[in-house]
C-alpha positions as a Python dict, from the first residue, in 0.01 Angstrom:
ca = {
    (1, 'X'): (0, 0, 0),
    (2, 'X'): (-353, -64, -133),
    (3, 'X'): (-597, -273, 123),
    (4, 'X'): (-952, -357, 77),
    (5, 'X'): (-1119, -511, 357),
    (6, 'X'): (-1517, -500, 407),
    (7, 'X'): (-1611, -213, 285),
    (8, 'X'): (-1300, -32, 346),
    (9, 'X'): (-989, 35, 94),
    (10, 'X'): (-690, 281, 219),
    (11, 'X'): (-340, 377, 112),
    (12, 'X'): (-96, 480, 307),
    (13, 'X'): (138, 676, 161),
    (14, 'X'): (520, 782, 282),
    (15, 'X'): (639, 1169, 265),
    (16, 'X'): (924, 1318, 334),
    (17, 'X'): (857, 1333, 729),
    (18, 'X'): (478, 1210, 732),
    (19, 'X'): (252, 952, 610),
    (20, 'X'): (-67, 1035, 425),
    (21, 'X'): (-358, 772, 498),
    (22, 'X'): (-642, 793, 268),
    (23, 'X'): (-918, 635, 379),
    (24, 'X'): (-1233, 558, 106),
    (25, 'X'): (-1603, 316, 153),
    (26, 'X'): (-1651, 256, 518),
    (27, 'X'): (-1467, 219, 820),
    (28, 'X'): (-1685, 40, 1072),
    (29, 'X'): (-1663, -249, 1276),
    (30, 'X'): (-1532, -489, 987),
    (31, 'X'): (-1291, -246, 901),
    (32, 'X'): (-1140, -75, 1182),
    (33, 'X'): (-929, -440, 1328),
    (34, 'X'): (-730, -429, 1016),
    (35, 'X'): (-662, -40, 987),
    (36, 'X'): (-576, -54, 1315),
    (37, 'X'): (-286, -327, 1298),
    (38, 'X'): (-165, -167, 971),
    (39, 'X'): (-149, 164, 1156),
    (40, 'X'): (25, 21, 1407),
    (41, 'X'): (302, -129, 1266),
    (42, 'X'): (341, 176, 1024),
    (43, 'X'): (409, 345, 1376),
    (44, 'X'): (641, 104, 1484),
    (45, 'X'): (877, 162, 1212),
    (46, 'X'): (900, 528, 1356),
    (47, 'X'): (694, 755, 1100),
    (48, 'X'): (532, 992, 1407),
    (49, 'X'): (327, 1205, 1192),
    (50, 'X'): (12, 1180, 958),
    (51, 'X'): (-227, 1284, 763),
    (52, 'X'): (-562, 1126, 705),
    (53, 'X'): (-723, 1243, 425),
    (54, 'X'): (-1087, 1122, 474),
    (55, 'X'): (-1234, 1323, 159),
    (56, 'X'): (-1398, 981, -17),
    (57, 'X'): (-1473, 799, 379),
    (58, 'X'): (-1824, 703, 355),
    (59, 'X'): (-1949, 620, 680),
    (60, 'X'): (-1791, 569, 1029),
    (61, 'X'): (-1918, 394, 1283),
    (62, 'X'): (-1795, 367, 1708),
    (63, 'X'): (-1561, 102, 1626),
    (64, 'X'): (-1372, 310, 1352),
    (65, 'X'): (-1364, 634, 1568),
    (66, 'X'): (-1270, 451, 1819),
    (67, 'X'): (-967, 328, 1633),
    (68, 'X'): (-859, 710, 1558),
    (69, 'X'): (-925, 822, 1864),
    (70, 'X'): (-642, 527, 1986),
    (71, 'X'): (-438, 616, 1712),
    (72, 'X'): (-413, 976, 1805),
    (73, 'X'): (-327, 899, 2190),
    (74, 'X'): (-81, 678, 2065),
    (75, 'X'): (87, 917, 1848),
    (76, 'X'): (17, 1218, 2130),
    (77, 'X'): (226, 1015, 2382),
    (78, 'X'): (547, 1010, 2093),
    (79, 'X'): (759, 1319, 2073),
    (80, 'X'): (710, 1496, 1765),
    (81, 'X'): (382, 1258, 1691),
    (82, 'X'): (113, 1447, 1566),
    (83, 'X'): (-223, 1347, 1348),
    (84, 'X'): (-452, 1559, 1107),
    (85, 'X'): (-757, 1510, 993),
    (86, 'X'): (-869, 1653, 665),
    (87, 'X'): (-1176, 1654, 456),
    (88, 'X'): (-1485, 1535, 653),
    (89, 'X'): (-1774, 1547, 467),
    (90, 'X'): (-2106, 1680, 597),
    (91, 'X'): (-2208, 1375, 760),
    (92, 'X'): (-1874, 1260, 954),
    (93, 'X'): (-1812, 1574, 1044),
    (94, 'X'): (-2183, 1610, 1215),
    (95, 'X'): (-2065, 1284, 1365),
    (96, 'X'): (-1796, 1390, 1530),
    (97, 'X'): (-1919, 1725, 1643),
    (98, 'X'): (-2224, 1511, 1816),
    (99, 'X'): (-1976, 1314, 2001),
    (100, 'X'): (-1756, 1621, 2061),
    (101, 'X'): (-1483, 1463, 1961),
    (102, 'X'): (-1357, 1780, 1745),
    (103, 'X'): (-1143, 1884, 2025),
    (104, 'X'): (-945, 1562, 2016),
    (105, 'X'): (-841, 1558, 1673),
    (106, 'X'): (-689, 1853, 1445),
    (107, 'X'): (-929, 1868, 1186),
    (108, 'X'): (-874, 2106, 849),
    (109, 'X'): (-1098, 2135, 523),
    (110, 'X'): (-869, 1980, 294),
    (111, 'X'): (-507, 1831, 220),
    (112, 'X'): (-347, 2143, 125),
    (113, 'X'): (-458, 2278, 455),
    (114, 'X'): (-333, 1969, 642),
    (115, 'X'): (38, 2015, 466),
    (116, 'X'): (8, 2362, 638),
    (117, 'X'): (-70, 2269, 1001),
    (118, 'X'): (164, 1998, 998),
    (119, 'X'): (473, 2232, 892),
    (120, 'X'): (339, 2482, 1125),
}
């Protein structure tokens, strides 16, 4: 699945047990309503687990963290639910070190690493 909304395109793609979300342009306050409702209903057909690759996200504003953050309860709360974060760049990764939000997510360097912690 290939969206581009306001700055904003993802895919979302099913794995064996996971989903891999790559997210590229910016997720902001235009974006995050319809990531959010996508992600949503992608957990309502019972995929528990996922990976977002954020490697080519541009920017991210409170709206769009605020939709992870969300996300991430969400999935917490689900047995066997469990969300990585790979591939911050510099600047969102300053971003959410500022807002100490590091300890909420599981954050890697890259997808390979991601694969890893979510087998592990």
């Amino acid at each position: 699945m290939l969206d581009k909304i306001k700055g904003l395109s993802y895919t979302i793609n099913d794995e064996a047990d996971l989903a891999l979300v790559h997210l590229v342009g910016d997720l902001n306050m235009f974006s995050a309503p319809d990531l959010r409702t996508t992600l949503v209903k992608k957990f309502e057909t019972g995929v528990k687990r996922y990976i977002f690759d954020l490697a080519d996200l541009a920017f991210v504003d409170s709206s769009g963290i605020g939709i992870l953050v969300s996300f991430v309860s969400m999935t917490k709360k689900t047995e066997g639910g469990k969300v990585i974060l790979c591939g911050l760049n510099t600047q969102i990764r300053n971003i959410f070190e500022v807002t100490r939000l590091l300890s909420v997510f599981t954050v890697v360097e890259d997808l390979a690493a991601a694969r890893e912690a979510m087998a592990a």
